[in-house]
N, C-alpha and C positions, 0 to 999 in steps of 0.2 A: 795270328791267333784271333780269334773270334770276339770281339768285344761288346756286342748285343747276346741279349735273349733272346733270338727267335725259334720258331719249329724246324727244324732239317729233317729232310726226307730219303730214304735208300735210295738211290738208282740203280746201284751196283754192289759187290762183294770182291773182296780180292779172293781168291783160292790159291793163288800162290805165283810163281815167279817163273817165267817160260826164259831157260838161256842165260846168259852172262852181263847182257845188256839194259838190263833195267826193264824188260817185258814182262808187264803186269797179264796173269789171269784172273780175268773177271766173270764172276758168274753176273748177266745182268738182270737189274730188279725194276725194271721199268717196259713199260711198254712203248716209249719213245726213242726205242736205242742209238736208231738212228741219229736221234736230236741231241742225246746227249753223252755219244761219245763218237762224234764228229771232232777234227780237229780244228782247234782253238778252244773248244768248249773249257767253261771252267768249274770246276766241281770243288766240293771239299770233300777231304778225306777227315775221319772219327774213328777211335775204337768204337765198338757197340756200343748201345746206352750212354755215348756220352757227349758233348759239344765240338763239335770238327775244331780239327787242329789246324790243318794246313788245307791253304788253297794249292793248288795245282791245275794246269793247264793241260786238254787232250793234247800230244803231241801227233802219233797213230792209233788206231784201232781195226782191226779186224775180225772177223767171226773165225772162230774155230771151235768146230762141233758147239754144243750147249753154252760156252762162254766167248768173250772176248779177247784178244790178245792186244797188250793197249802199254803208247809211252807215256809218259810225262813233261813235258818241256823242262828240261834241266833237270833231270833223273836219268843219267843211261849208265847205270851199273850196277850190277848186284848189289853192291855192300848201298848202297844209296836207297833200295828198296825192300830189301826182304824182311825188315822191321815191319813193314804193310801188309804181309799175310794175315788173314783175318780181319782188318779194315772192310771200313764201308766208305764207300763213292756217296757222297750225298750233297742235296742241294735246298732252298732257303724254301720257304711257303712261297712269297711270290714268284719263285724261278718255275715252279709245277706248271705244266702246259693247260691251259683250257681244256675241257673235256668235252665232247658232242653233249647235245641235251639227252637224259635220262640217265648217264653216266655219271658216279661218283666215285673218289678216290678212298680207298680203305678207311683211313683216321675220320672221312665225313661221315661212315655210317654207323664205326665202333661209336658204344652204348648208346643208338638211337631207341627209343621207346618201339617194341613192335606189336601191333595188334590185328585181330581177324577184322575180317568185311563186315563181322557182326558186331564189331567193337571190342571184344574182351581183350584184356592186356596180358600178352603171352612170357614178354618180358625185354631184354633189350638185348640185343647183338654184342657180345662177346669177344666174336673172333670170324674173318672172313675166311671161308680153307679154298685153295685153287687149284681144284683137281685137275683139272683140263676145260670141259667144252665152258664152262658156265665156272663161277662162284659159287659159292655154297654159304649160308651169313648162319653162323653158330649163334644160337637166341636163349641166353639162360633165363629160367622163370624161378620164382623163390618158393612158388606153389608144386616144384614138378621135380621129379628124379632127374631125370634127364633132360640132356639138350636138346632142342627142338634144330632139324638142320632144315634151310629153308632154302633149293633152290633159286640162285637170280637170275629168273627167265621172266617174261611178261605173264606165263601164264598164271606164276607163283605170288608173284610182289608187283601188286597193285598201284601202291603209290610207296613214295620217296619225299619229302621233305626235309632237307638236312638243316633248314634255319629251327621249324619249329621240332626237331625230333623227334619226328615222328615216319612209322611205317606201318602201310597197311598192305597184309597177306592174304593171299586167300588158299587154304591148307587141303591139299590131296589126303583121297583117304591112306587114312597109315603112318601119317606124316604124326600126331601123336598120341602112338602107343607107346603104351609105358610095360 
């Protein structure tokens, strides 16, 4: 059991139970997969929204289609895991990898202040959506109906500051009609 307060982070999802043997299906939430469900890795596992309960050890892992197929070190049976569907794989603030420079991780950009190259304050980042090529930073304003969606490409998002919270855009036409 967990005995600090710290932040824990998704790396992964259970989606349910491949076979009789304790093989976990993981949809993974990370772009390190490799790093953290190599075996020995150690992870904790959480219901949603709550404080991980249990650490556990990669035993296997493998790709299959969209998710992973993955053991436990000392879980190899069904009745030992199928409590886990719906679980999350997650791991501590200090466990998250370094990121290349101009790369941030979702939690450093949700409600950063965001504003035009002209200065006006458009409002703060909401919600990051990940369609495919790029992110997409959801930026709710209190002045506006709707959400402003803010491609994260260089040509869009100018500056990045996550100490001082701030972001500066520079907005395509169309980007707010309302």
């Amino acid at each position: 059991m967990v005995s600090e307060q710290k932040s824990y982070f998704t790396v992964g999802v259970v989606t349910g139970i491949h076979g009789l043997r304790g093989e976990l299906k993981v949809l993974p939430r990370t772009d390190f997969i490799d790093e953290r469900f190599k075996p020995g890795s150690a992870l904790w596992l959480r219901r949603p929204g709550q404080l991980p309960q249990l650490q556990v050890t990669v035993e296997t892992a493998r790709p299959h289609k969209q998710f992973y197929l993955m053991t436990c070190r000392g879980y190899h049976d069904i009745n030992q895991v199928k409590e886990w569907k719906g679980m999350e794989f997650c791991v501590s603030e200090s466990e998250l990898m370094p990121l290349p420079e101009g790369n941030f991780y979702i939690h450093q950009v949700l409600g950063i202040e965001v504003y035009t190259e002209e200065g006006e304050l458009l409002g703060q980042v909401v919600d990051v959506l990940q369609p495919g090529a790029n992110d997409v930073y959801v930026v709710h304003g209190p002045a506006r109906k709707q959400d402003i969606l803010i491609p994260a490409i260089a040509l869009c998002v100018l500056q990045v500051d996550v100490t001082q919270g701030r972001m500066v855009v520079h907005l395509l036409p169309g980007m707010l009609d309302e």
